[in-house]
C-alpha positions as CSV (number, residue, x, y, z in Angstrom):
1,X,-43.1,-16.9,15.3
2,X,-41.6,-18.4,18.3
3,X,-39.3,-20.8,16.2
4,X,-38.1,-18.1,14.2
5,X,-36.3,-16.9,16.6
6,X,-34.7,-19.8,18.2
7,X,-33.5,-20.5,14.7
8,X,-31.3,-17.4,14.5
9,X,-27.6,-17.2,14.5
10,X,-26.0,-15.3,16.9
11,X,-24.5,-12.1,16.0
12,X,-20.5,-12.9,16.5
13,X,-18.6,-9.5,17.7
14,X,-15.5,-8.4,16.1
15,X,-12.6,-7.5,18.2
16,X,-10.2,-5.1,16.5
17,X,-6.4,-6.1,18.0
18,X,-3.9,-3.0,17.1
19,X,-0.6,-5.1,16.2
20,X,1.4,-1.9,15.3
21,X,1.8,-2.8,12.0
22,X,0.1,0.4,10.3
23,X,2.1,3.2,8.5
24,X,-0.9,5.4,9.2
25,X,-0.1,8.4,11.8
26,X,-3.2,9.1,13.3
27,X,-2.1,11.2,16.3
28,X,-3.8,14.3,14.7
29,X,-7.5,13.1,13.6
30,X,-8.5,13.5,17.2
31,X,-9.4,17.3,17.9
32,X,-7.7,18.7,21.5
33,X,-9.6,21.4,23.4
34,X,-6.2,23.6,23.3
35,X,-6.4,27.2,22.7
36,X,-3.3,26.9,20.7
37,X,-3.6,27.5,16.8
38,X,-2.9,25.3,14.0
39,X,0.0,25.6,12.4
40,X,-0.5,27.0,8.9
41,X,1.9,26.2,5.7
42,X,3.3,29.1,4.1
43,X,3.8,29.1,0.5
44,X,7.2,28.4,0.0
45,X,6.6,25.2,1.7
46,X,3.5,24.6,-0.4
47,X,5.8,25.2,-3.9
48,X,8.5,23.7,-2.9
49,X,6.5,20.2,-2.5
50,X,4.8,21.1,-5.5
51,X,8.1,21.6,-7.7
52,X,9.6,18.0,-5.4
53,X,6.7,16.0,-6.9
54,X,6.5,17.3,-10.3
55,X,10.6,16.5,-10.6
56,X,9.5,12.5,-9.3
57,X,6.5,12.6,-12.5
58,X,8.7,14.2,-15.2
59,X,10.4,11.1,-16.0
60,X,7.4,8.6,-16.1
61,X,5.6,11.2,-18.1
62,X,8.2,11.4,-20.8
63,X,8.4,7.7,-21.3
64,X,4.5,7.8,-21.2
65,X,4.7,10.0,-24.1
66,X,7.1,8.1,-26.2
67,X,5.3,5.0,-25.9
68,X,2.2,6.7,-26.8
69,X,4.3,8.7,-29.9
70,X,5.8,5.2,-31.0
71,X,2.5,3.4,-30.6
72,X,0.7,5.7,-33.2
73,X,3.5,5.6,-35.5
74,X,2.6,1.7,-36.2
75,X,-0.9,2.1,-36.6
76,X,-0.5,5.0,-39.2
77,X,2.0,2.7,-40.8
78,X,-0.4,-0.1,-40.9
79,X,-2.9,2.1,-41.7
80,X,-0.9,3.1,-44.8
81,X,-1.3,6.7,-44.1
82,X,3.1,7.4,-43.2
């Protein structure tokens, strides 16, 4: 019992060192004790990021569908069914 523990490794500690090189803002995760209330999106805020990011997935959507069109086209054809 005695040598089992002699033969144990010992645990190595991990230090964390913040080189600044995150995107991440993480100024808000920590909760503040302040009476003052969070700030609440209204809905034309809320719609117009919804419209902004369907107007960035219209594009890769069509294509999507045209390769998907074009892609059954040649398997009817081989299938002989055009």
């Amino acid at each position: 019992m005695k040598k089992d523990k002699q033969n144990k490794p010992k645990k190595e500690k991990i230090i964390y060192i913040d080189d600044n090189s995150t995107i991440a803002d993480m100024s808000g995760t920590r909760r503040v004790k302040s009476n003052a209330p969070k700030r609440q999106s209204t809905f034309k805020e809320k719609m117009k990021t919804y419209f902004s990011v369907v107007k960035k997935m219209i594009l890769p959507m069509l294509v999507t569908l045209l390769t998907m069109t074009i892609v059954f086209i040649i398997f009817m054809a081989l299938a002989g069914r055009l």
